[in-house]
mmCIF file of the N, C-alpha and C atoms, coordinates in Angstrom:
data_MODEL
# 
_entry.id   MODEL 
# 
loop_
_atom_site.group_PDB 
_atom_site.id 
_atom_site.type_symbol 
_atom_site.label_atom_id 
_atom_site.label_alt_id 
_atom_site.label_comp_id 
_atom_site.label_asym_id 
_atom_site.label_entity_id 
_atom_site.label_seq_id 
_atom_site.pdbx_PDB_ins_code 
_atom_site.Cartn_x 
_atom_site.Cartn_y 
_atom_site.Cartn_z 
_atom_site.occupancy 
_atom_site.B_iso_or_equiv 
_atom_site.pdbx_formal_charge 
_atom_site.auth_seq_id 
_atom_site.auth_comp_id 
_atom_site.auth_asym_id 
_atom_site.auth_atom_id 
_atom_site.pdbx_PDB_model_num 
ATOM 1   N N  . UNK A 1 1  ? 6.062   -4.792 -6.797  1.00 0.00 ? 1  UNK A N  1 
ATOM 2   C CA . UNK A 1 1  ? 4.623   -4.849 -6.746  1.00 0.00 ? 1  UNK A CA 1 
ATOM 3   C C  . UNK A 1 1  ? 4.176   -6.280 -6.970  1.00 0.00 ? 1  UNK A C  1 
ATOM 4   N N  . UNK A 1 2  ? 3.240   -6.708 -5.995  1.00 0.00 ? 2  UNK A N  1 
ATOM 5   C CA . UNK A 1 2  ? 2.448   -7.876 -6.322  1.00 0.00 ? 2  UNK A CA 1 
ATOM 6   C C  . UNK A 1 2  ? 1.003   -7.790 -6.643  1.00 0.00 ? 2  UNK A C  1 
ATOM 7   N N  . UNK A 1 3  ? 0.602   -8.375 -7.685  1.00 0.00 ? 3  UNK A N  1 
ATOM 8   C CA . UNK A 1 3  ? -0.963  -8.121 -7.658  1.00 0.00 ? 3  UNK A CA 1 
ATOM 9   C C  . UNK A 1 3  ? -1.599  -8.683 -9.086  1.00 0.00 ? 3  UNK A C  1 
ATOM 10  N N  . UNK A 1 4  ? -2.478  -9.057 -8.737  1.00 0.00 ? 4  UNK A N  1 
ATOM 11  C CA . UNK A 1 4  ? -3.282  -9.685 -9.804  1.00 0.00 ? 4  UNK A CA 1 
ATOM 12  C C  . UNK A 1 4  ? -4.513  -9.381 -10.381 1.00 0.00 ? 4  UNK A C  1 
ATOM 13  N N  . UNK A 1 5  ? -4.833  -7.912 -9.460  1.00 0.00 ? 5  UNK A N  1 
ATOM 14  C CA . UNK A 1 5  ? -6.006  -7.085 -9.746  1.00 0.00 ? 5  UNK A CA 1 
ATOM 15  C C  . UNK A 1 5  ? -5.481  -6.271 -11.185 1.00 0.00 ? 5  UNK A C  1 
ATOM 16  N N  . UNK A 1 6  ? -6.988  -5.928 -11.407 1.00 0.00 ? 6  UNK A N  1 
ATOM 17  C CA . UNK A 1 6  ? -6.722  -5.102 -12.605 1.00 0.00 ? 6  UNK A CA 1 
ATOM 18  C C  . UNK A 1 6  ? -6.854  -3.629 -11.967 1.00 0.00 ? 6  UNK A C  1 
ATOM 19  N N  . UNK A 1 7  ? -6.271  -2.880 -12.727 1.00 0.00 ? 7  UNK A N  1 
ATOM 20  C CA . UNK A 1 7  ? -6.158  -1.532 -12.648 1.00 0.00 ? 7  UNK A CA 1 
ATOM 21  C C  . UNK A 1 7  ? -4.944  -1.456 -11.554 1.00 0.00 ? 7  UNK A C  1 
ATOM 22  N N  . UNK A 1 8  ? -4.310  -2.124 -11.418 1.00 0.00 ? 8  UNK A N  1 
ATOM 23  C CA . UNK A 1 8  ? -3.698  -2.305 -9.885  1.00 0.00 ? 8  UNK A CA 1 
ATOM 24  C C  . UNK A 1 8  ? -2.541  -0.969 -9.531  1.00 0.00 ? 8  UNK A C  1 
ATOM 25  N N  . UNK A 1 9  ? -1.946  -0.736 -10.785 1.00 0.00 ? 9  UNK A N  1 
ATOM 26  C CA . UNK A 1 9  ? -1.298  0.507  -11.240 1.00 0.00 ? 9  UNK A CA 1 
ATOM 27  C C  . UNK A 1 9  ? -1.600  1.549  -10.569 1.00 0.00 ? 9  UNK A C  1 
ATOM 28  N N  . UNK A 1 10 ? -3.387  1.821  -11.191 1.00 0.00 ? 10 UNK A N  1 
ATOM 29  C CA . UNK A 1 10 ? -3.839  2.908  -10.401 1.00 0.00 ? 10 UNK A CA 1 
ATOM 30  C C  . UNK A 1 10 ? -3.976  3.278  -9.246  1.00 0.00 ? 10 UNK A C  1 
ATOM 31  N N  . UNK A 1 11 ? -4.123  1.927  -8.103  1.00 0.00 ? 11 UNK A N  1 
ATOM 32  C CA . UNK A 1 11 ? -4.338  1.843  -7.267  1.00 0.00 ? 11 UNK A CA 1 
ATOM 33  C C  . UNK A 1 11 ? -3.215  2.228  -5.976  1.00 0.00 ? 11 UNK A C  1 
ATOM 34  N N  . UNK A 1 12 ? -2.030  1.657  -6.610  1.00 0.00 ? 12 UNK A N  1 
ATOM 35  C CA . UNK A 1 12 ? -0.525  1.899  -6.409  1.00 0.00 ? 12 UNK A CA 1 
ATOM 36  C C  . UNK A 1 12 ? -0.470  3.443  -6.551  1.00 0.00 ? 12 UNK A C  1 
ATOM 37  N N  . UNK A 1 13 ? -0.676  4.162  -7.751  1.00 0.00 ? 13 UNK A N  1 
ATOM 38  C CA . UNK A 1 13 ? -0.583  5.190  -7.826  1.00 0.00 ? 13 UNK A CA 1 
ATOM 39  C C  . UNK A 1 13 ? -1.292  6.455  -6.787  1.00 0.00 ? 13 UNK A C  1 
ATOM 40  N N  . UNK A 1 14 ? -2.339  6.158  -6.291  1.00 0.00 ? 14 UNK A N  1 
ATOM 41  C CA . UNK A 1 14 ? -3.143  6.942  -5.703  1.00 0.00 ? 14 UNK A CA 1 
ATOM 42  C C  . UNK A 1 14 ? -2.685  6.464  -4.159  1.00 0.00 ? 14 UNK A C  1 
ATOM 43  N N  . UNK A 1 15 ? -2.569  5.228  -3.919  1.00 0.00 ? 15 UNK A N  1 
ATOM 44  C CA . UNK A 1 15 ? -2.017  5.194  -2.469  1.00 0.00 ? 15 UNK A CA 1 
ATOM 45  C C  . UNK A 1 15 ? -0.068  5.729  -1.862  1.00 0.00 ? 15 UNK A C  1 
ATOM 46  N N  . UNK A 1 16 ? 0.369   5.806  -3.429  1.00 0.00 ? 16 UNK A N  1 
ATOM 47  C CA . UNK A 1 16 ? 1.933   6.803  -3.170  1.00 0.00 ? 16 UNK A CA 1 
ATOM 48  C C  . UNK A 1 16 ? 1.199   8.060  -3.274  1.00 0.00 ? 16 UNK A C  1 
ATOM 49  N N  . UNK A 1 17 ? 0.365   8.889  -3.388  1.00 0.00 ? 17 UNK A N  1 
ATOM 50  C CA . UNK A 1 17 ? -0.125  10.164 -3.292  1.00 0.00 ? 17 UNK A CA 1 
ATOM 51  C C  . UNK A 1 17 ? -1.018  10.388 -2.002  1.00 0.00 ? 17 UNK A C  1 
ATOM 52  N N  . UNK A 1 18 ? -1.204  9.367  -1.507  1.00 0.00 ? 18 UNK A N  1 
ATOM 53  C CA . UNK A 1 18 ? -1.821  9.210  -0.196  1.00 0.00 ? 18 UNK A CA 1 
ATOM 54  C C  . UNK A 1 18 ? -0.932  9.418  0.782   1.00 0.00 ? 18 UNK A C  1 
ATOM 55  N N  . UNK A 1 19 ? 0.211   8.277  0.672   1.00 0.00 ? 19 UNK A N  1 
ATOM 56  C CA . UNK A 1 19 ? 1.428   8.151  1.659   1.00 0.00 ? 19 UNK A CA 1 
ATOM 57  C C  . UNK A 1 19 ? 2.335   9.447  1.826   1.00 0.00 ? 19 UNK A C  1 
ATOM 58  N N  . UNK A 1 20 ? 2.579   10.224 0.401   1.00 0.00 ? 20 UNK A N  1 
ATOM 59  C CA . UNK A 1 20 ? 3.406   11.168 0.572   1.00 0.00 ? 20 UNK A CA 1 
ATOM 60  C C  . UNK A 1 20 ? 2.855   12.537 1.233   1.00 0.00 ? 20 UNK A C  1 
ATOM 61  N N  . UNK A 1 21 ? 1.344   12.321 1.309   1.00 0.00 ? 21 UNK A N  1 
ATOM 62  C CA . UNK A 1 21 ? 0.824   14.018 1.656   1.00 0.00 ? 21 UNK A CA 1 
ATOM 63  C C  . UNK A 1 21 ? 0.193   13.533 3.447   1.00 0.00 ? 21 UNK A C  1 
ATOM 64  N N  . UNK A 1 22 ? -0.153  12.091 3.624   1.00 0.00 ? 22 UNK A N  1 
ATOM 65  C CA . UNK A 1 22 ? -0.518  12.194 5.047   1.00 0.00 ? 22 UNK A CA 1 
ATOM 66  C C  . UNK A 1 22 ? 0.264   11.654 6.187   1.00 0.00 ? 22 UNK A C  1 
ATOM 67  N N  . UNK A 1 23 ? 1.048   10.759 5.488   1.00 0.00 ? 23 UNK A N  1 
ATOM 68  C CA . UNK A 1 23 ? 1.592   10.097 6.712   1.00 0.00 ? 23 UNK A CA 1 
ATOM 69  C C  . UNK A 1 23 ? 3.511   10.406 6.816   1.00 0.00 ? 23 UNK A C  1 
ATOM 70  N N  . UNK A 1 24 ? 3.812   9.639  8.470   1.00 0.00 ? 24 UNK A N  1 
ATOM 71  C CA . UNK A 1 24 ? 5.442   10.311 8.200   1.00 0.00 ? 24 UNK A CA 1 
ATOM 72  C C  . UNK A 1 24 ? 5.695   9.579  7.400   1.00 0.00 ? 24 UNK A C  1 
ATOM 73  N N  . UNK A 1 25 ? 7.226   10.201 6.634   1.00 0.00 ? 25 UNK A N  1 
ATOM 74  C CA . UNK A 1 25 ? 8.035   9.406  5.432   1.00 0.00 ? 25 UNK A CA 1 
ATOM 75  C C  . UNK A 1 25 ? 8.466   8.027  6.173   1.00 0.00 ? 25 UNK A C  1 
ATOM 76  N N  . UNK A 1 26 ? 8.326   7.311  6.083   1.00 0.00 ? 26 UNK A N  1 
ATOM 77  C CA . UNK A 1 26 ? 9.517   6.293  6.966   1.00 0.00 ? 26 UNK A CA 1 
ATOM 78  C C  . UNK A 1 26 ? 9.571   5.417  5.919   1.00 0.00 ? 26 UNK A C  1 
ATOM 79  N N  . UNK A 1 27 ? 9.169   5.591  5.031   1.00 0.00 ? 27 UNK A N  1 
ATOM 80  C CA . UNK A 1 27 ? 9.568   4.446  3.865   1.00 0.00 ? 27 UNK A CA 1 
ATOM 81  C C  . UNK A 1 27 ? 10.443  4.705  2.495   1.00 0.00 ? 27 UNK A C  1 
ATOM 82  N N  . UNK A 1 28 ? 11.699  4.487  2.859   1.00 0.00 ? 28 UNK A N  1 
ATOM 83  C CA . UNK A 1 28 ? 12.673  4.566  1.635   1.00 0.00 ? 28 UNK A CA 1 
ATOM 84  C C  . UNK A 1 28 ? 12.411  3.814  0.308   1.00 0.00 ? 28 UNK A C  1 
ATOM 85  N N  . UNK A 1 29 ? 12.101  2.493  0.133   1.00 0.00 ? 29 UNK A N  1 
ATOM 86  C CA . UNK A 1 29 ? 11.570  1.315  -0.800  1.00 0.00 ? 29 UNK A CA 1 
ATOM 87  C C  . UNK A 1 29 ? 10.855  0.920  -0.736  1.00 0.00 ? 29 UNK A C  1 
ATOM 88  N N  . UNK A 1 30 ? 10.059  1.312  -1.293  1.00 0.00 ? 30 UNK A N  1 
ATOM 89  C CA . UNK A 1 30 ? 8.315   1.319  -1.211  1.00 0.00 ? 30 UNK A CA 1 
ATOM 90  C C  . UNK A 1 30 ? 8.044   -0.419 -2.192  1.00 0.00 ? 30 UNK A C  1 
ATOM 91  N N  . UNK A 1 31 ? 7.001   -1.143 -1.284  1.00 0.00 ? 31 UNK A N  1 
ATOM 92  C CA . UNK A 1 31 ? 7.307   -2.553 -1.677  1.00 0.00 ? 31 UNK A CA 1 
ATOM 93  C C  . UNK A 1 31 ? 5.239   -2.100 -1.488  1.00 0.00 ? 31 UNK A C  1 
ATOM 94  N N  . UNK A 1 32 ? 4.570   -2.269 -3.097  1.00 0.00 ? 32 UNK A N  1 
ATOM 95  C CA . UNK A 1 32 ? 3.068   -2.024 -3.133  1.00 0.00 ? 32 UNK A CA 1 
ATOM 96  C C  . UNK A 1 32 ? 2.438   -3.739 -3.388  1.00 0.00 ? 32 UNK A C  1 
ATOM 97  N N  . UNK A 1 33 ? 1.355   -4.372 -2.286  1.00 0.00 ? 33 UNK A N  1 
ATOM 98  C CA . UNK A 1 33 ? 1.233   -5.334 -2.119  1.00 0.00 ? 33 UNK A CA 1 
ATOM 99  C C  . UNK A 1 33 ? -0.431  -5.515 -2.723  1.00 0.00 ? 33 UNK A C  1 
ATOM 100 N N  . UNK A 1 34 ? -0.941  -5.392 -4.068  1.00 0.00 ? 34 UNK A N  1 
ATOM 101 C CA . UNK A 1 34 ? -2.443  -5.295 -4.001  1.00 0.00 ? 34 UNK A CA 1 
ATOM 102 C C  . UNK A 1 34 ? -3.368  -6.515 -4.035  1.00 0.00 ? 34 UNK A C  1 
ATOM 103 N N  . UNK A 1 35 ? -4.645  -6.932 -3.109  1.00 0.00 ? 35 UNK A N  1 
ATOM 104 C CA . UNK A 1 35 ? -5.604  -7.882 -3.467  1.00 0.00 ? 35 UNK A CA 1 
ATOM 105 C C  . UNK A 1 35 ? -7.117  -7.254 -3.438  1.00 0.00 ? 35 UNK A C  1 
ATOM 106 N N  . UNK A 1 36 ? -7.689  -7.985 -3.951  1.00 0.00 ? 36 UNK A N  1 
ATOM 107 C CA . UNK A 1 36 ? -9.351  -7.556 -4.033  1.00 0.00 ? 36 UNK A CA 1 
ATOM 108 C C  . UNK A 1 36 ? -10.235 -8.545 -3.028  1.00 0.00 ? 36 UNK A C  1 
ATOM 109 N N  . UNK A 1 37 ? -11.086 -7.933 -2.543  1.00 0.00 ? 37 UNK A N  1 
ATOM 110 C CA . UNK A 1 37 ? -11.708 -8.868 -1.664  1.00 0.00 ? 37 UNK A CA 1 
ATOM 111 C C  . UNK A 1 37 ? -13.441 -8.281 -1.259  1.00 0.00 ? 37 UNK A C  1 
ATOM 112 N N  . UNK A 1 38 ? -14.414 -8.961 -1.971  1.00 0.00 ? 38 UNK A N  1 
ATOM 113 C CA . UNK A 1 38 ? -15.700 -8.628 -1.225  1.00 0.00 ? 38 UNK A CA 1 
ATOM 114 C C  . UNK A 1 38 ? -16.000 -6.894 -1.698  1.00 0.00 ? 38 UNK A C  1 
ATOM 115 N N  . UNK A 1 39 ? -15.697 -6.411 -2.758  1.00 0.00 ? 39 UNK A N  1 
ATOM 116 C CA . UNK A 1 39 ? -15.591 -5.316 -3.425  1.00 0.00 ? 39 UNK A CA 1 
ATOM 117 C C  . UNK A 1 39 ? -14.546 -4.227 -2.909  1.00 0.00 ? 39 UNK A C  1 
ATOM 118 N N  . UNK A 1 40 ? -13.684 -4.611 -2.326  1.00 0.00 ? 40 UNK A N  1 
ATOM 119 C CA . UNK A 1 40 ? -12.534 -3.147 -2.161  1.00 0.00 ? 40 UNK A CA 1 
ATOM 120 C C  . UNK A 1 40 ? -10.898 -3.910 -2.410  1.00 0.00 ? 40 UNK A C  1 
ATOM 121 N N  . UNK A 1 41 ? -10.828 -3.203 -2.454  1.00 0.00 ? 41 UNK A N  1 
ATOM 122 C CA . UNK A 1 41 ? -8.897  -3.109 -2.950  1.00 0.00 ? 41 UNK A CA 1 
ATOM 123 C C  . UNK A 1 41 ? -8.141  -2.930 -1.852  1.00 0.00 ? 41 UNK A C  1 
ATOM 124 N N  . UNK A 1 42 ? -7.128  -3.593 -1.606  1.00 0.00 ? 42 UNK A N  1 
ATOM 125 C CA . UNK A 1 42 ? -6.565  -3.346 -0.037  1.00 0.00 ? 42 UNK A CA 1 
ATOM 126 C C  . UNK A 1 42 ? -5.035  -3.069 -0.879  1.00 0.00 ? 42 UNK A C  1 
ATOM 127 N N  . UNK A 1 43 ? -4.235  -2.200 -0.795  1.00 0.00 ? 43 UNK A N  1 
ATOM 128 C CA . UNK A 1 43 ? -3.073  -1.685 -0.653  1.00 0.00 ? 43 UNK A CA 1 
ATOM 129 C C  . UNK A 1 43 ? -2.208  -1.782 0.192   1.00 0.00 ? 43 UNK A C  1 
ATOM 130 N N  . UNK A 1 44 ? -0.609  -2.628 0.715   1.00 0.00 ? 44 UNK A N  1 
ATOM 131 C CA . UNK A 1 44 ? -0.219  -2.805 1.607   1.00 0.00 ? 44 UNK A CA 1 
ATOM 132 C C  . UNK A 1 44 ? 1.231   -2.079 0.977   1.00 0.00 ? 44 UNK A C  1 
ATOM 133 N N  . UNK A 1 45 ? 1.378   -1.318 1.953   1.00 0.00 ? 45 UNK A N  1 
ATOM 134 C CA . UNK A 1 45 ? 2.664   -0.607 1.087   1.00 0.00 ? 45 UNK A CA 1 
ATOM 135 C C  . UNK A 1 45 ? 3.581   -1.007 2.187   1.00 0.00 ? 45 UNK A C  1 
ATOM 136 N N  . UNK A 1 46 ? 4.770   -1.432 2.268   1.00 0.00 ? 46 UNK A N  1 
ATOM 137 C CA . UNK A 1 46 ? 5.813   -1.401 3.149   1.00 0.00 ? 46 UNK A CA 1 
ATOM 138 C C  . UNK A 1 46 ? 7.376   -1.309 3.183   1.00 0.00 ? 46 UNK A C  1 
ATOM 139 N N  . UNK A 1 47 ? 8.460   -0.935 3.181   1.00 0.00 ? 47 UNK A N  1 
ATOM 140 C CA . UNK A 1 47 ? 9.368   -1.099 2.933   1.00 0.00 ? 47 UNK A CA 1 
ATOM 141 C C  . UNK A 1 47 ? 10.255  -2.254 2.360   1.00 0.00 ? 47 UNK A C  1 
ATOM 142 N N  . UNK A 1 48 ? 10.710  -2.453 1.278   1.00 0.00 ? 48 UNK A N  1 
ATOM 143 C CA . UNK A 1 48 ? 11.797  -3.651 0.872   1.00 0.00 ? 48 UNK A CA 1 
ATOM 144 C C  . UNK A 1 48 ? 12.328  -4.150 1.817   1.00 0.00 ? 48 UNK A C  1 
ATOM 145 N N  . UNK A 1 49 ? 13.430  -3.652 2.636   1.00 0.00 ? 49 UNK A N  1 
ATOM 146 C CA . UNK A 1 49 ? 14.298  -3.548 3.632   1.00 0.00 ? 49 UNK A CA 1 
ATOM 147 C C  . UNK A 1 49 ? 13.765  -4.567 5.023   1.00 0.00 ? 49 UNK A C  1 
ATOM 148 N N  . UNK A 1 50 ? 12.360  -4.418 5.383   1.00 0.00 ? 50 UNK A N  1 
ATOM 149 C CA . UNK A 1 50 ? 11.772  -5.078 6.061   1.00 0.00 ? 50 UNK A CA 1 
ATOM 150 C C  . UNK A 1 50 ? 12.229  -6.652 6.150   1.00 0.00 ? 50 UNK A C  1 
ATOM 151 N N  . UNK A 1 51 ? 12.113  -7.609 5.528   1.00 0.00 ? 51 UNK A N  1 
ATOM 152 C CA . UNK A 1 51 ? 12.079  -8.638 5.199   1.00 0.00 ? 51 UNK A CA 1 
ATOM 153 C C  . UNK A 1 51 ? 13.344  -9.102 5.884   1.00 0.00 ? 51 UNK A C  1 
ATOM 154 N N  . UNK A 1 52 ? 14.563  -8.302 5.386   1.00 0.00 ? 52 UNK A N  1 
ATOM 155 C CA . UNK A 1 52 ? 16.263  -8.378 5.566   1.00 0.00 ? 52 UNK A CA 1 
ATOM 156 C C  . UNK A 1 52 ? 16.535  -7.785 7.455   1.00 0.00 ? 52 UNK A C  1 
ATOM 157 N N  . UNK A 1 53 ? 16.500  -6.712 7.902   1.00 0.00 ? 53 UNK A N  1 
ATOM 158 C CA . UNK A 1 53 ? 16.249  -6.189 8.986   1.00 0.00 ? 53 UNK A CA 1 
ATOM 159 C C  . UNK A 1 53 ? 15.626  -5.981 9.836   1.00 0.00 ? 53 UNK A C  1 
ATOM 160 N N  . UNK A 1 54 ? 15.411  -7.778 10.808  1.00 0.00 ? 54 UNK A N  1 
ATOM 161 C CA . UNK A 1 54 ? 14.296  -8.187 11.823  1.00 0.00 ? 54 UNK A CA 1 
ATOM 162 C C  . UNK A 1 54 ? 14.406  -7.408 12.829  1.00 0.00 ? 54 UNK A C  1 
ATOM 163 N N  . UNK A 1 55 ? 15.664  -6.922 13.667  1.00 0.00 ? 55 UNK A N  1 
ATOM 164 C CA . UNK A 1 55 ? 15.474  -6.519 15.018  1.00 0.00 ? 55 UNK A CA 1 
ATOM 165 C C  . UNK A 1 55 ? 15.461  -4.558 14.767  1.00 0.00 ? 55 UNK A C  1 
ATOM 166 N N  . UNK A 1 56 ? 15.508  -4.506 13.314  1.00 0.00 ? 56 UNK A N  1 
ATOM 167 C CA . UNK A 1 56 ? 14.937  -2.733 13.597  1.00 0.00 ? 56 UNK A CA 1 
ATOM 168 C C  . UNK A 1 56 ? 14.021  -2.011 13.853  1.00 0.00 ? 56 UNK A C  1 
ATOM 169 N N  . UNK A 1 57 ? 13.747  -1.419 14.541  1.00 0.00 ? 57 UNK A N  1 
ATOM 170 C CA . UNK A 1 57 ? 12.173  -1.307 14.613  1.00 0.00 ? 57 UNK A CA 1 
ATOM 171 C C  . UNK A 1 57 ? 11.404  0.005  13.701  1.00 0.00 ? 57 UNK A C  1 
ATOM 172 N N  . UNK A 1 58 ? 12.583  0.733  13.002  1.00 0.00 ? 58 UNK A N  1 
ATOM 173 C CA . UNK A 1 58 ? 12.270  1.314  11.827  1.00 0.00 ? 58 UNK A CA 1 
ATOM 174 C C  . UNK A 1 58 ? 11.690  0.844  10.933  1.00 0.00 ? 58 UNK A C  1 
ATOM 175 N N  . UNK A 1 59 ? 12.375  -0.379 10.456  1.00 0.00 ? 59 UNK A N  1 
ATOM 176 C CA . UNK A 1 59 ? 11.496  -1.038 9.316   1.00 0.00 ? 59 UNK A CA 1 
ATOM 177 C C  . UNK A 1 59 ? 10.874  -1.637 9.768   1.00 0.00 ? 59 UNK A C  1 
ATOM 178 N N  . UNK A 1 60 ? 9.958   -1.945 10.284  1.00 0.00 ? 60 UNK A N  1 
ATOM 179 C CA . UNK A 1 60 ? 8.504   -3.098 10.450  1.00 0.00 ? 60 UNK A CA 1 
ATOM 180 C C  . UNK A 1 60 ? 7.129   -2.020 10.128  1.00 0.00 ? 60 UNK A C  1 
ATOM 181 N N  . UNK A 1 61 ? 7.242   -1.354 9.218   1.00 0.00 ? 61 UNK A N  1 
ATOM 182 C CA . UNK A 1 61 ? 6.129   -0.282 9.121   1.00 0.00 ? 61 UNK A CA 1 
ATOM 183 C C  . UNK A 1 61 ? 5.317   -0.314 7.850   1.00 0.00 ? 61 UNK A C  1 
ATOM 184 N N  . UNK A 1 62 ? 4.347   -0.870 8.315   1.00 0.00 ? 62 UNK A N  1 
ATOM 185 C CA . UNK A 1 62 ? 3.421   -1.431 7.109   1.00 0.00 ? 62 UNK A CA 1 
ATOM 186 C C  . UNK A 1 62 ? 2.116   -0.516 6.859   1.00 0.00 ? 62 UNK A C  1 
ATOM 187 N N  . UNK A 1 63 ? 1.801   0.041  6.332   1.00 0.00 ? 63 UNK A N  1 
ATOM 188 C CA . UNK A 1 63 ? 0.349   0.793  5.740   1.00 0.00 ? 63 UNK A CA 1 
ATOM 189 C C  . UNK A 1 63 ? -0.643  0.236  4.981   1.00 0.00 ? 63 UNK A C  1 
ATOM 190 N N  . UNK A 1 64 ? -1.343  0.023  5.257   1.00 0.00 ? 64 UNK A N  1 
ATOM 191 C CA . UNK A 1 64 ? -2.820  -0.888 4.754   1.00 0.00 ? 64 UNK A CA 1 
ATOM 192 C C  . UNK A 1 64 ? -3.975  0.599  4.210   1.00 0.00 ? 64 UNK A C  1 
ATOM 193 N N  . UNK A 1 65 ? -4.026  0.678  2.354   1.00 0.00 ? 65 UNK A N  1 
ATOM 194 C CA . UNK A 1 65 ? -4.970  1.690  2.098   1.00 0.00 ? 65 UNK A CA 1 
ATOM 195 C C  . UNK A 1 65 ? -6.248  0.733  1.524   1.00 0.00 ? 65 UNK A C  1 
ATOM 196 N N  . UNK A 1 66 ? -7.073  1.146  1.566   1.00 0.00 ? 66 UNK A N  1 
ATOM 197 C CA . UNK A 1 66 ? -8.280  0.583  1.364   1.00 0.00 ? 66 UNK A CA 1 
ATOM 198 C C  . UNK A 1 66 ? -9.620  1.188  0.550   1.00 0.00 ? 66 UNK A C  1 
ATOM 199 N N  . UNK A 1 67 ? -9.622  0.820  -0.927  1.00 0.00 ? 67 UNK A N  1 
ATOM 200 C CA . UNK A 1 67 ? -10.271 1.763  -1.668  1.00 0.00 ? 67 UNK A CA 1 
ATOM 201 C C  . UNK A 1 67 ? -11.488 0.949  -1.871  1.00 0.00 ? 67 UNK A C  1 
ATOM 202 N N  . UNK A 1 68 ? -12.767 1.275  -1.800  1.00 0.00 ? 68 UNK A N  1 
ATOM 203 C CA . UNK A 1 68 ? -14.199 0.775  -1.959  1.00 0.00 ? 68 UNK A CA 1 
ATOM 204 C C  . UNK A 1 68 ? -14.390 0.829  -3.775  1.00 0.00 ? 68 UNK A C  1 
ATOM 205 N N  . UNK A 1 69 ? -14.460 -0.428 -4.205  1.00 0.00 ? 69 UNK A N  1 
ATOM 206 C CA . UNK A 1 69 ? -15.011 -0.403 -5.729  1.00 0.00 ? 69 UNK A CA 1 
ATOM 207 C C  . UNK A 1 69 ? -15.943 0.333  -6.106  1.00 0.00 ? 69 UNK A C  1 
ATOM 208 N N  . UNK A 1 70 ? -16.823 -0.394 -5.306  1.00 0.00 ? 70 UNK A N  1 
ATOM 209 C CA . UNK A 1 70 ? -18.153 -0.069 -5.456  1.00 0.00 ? 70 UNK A CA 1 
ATOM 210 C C  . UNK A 1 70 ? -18.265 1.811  -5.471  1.00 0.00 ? 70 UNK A C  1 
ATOM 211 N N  . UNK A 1 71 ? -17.771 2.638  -4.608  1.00 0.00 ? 71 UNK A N  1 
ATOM 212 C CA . UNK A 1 71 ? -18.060 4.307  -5.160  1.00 0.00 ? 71 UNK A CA 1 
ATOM 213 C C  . UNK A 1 71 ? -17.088 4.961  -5.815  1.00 0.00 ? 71 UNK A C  1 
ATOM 214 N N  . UNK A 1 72 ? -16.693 4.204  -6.876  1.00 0.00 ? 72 UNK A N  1 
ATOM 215 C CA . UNK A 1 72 ? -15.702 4.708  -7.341  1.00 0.00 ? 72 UNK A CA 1 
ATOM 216 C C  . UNK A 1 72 ? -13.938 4.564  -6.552  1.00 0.00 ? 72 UNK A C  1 
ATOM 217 N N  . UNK A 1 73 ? -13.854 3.817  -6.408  1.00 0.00 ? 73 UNK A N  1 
ATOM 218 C CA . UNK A 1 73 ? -12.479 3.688  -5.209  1.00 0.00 ? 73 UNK A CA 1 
ATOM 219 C C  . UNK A 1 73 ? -11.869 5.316  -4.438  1.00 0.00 ? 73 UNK A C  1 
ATOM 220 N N  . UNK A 1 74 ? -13.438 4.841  -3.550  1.00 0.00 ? 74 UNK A N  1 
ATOM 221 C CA . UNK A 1 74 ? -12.689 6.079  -2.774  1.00 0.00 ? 74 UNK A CA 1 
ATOM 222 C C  . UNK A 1 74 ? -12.067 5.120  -1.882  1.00 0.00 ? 74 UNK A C  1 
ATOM 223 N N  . UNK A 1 75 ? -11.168 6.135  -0.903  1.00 0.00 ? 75 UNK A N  1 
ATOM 224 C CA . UNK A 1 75 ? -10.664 5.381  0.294   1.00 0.00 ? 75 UNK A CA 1 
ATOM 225 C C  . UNK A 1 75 ? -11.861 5.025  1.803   1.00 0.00 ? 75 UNK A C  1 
ATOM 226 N N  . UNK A 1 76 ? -11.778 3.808  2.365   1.00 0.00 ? 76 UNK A N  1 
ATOM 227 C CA . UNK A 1 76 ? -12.315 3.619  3.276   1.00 0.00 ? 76 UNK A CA 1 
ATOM 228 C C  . UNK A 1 76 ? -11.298 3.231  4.235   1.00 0.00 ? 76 UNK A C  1 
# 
């Protein structure tokens, strides 16, 4: 995890409860990337593995969640 937001934990937390109930699994090592910007929280979750394994096209799969401060961090 990278991040310098506060609460960032939570944020991590609610976007692995996001990832596991909507989207396909394709992520074994979940690598949680958080910044704040202009009132919302952007979540970049992507595989470890990525970085190491350029020509797979399994790993290049990045998810961007996006929670609004301002109403309570829902997702936008």
């Amino acid at each position: 995890m990278t991040s310098a937001v506060p609460d960032a934990s939570a944020y991590i937390e609610r976007t692995g409860k996001l990832y596991s109930t909507a989207v396909p699994q394709e992520i074994d090592y979940p690598v949680y990337s958080v910044s704040e910007e202009n009132g919302s929280v952007t979540v970049t979750l992507s595989d470890e593995r990525d970085q190491y394994v350029k020509y797979w096209a399994y790993f290049k799969t990045v998810y961007r969640f996006v929670f609004d401060m301002e109403i309570g961090g829902e997702l936008v």
